[in-house]
Structures are given as C-alpha cells and as structure tokens.
OpenMM code with the backbone's topology and positions (N, CA, C; nanometers):
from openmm import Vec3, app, unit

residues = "UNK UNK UNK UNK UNK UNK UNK UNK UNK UNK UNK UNK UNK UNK UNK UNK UNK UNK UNK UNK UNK UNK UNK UNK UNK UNK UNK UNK UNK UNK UNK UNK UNK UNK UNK UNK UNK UNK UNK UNK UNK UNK UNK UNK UNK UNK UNK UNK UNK UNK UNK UNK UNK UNK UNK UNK UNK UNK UNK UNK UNK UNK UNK UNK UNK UNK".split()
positions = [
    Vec3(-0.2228, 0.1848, -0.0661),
    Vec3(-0.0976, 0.2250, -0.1253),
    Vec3(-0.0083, 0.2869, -0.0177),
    Vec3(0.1137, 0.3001, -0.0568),
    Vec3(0.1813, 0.2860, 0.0528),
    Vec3(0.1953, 0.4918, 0.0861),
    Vec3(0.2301, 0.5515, 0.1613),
    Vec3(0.2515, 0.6957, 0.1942),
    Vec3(0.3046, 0.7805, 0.0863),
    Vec3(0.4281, 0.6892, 0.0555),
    Vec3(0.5719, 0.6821, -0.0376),
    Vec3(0.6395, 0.6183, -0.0891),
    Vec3(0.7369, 0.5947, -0.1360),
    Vec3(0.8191, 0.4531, -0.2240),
    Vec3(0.8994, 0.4831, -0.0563),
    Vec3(0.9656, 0.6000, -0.0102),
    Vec3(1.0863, 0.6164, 0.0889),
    Vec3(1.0216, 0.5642, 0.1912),
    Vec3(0.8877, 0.5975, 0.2432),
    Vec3(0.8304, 0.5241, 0.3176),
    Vec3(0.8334, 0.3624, 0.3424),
    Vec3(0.7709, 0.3588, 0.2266),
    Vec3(0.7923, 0.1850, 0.2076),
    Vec3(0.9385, 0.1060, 0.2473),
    Vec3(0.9903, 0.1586, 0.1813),
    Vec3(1.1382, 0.0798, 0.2177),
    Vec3(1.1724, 0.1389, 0.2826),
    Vec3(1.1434, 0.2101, 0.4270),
    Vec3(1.2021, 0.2591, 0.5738),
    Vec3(1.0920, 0.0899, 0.6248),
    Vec3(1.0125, 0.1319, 0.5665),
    Vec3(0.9258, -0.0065, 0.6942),
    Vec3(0.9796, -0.1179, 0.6523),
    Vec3(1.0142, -0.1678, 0.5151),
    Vec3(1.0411, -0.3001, 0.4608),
    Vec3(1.1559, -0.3512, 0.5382),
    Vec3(1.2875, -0.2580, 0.5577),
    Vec3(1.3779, -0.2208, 0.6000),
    Vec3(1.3616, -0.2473, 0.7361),
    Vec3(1.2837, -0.1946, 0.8510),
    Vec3(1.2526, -0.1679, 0.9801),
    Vec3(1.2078, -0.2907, 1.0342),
    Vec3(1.1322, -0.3931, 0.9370),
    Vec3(1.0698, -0.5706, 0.9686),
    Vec3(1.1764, -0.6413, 1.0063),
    Vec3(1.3031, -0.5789, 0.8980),
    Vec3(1.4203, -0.7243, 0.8917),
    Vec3(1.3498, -0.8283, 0.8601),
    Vec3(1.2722, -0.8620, 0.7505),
    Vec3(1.1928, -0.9900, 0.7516),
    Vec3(1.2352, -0.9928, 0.6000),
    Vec3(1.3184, -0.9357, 0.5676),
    Vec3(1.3002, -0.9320, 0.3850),
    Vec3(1.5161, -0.8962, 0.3839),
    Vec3(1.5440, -1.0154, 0.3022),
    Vec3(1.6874, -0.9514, 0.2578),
    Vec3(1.7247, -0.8539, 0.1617),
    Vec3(1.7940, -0.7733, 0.1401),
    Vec3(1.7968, -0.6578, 0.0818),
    Vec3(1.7679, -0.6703, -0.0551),
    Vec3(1.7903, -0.7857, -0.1078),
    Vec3(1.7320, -0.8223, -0.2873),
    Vec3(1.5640, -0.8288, -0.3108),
    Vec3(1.5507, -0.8964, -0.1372),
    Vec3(1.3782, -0.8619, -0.1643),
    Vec3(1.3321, -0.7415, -0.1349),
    Vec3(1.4057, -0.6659, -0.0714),
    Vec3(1.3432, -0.5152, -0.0373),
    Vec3(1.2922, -0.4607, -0.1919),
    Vec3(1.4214, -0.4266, -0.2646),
    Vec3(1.4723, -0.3712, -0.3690),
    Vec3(1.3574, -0.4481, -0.4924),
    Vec3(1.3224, -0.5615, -0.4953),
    Vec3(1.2296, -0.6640, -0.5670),
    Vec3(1.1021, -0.5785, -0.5398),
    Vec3(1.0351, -0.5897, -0.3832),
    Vec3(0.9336, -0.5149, -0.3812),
    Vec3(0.9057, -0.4090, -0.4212),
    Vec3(1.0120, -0.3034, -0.3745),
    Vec3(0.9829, -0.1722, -0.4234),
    Vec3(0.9685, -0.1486, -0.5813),
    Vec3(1.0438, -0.2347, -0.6482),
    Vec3(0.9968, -0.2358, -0.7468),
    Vec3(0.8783, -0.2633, -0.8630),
    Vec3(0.8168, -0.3595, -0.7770),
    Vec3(0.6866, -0.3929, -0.7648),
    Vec3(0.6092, -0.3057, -0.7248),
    Vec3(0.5806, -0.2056, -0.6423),
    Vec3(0.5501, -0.1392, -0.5489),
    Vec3(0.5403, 0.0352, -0.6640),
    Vec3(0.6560, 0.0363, -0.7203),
    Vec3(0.6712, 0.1567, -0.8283),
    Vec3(0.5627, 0.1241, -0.9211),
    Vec3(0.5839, 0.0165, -0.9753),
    Vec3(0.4792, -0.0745, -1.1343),
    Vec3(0.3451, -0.0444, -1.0546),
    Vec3(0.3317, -0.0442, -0.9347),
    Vec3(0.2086, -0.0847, -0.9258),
    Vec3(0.1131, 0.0422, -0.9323),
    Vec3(0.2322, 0.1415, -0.8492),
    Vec3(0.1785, 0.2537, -0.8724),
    Vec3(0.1543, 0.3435, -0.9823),
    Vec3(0.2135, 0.3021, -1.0604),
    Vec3(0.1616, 0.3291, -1.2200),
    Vec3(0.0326, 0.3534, -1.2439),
    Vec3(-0.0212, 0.2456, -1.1928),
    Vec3(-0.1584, 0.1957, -1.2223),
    Vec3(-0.2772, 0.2673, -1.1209),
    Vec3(-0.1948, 0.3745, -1.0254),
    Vec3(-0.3091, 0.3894, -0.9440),
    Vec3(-0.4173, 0.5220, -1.0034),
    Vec3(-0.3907, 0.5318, -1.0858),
    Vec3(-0.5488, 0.6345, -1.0912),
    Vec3(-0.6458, 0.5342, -1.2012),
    Vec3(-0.6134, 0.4030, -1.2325),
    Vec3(-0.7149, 0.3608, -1.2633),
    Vec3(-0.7749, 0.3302, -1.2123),
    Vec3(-0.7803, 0.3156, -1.0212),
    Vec3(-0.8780, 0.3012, -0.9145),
    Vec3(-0.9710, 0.3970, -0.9262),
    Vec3(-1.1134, 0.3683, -0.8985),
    Vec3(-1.1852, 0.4499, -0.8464),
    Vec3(-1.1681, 0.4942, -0.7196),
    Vec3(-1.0943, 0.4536, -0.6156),
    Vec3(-1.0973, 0.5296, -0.4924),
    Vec3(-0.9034, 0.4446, -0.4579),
    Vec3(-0.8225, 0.5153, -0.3678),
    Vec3(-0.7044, 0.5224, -0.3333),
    Vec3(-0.7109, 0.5289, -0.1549),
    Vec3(-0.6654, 0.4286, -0.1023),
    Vec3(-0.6326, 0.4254, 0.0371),
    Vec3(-0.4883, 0.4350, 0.0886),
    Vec3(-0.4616, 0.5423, 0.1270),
    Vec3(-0.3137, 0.5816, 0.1770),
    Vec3(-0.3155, 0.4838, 0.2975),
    Vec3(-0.2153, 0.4092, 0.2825),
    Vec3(-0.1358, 0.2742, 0.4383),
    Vec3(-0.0852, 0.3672, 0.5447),
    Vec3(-0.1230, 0.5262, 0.5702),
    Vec3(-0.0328, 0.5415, 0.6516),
    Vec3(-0.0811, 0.5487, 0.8249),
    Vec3(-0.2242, 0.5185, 0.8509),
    Vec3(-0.2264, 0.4753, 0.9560),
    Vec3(-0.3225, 0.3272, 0.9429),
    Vec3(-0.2537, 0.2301, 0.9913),
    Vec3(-0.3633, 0.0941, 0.9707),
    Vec3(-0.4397, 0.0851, 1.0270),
    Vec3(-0.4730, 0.1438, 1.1165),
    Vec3(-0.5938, 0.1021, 1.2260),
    Vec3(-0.7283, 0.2332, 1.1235),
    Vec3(-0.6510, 0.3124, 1.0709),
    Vec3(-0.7654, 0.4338, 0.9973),
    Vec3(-0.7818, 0.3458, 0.8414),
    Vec3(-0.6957, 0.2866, 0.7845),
    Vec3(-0.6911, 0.2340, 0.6353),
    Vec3(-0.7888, 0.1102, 0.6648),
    Vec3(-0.7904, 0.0550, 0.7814),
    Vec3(-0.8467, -0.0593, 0.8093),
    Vec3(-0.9930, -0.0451, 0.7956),
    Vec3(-1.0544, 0.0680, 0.8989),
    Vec3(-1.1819, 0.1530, 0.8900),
    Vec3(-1.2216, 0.1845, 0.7542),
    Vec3(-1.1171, 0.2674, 0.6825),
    Vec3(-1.1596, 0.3236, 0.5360),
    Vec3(-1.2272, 0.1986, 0.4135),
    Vec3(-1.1616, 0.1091, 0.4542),
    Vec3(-1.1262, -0.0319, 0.3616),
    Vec3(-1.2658, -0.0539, 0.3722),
    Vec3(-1.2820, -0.1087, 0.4922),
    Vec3(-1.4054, -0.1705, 0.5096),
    Vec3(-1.5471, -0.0623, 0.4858),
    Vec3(-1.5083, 0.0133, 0.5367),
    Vec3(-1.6437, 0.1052, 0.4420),
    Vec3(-1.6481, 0.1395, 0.3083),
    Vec3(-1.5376, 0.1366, 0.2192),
    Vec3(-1.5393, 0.1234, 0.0635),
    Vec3(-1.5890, -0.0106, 0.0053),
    Vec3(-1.5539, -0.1196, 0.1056),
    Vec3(-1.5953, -0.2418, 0.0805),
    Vec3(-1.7758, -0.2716, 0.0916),
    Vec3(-1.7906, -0.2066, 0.1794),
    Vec3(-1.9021, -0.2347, 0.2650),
    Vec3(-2.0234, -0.1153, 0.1794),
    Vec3(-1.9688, -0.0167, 0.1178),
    Vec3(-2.0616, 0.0736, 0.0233),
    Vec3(-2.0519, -0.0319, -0.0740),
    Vec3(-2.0210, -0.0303, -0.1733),
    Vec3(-1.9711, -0.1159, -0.3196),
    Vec3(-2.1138, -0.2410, -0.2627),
    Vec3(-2.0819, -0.3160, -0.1257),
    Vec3(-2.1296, -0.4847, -0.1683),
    Vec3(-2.2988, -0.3775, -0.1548),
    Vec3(-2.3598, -0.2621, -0.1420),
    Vec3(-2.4183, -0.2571, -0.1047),
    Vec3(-2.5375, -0.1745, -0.2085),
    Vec3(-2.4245, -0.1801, -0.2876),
    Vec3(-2.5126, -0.1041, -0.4362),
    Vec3(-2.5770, -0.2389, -0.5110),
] * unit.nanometer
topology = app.Topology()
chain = topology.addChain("A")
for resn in residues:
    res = topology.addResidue(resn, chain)
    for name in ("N", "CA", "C"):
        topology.addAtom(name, app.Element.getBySymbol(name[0]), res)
C-alpha cells in the first residue's frame, strides 16, 4: 500500500507515464482499495522498495510454509 494517497500522486505525477485523467483514475482506485485494507491479515507500506521487496517475500515465504 502506498505511504499516502499525497504520496501516491507525487510519484504517479513524478513518472510522467500517466496523463492527468489517469493519475486522478488511479488514485481513485487506490482510495477504494484502501477501504479494504484491514481486511488483510498483514499490510506492507511501498515506502522503501528494496525493504517492501524483502518484507513481501518473507510474508510470502512464511504463509507457502505453513
């Protein structure tokens, strides 16, 4: 999940890979989705990838292992 919604659309923003209808599309997507986040059992903050990357794979890697 992303840091923040302001977060998010500073980076979406920062790619230039997305025109401003898709920024605004995602984030909205991005709000809905977060709705939904405490029905996770566990929550990974995006705000460093090289650490979310690590975290991922050891949530992944407990779970295949039960």
């Amino acid at each position: 999940m992303p840091q923040s919604i302001e977060e998010l659309e500073k980076r979406l923003k920062a790619r230039s890979t997305d025109d401003n209808q898709a920024i605004k599309t995602r984030i909205e997507k991005a709000k809905y989705e977060l709705d939904f986040a405490d029905k996770f059992d566990v929550k990974i903050v995006n705000d460093d990838l090289e650490r979310a990357k690590i975290e991922v794979h050891k949530v992944v890697k407990e779970f295949l292992s039960k």
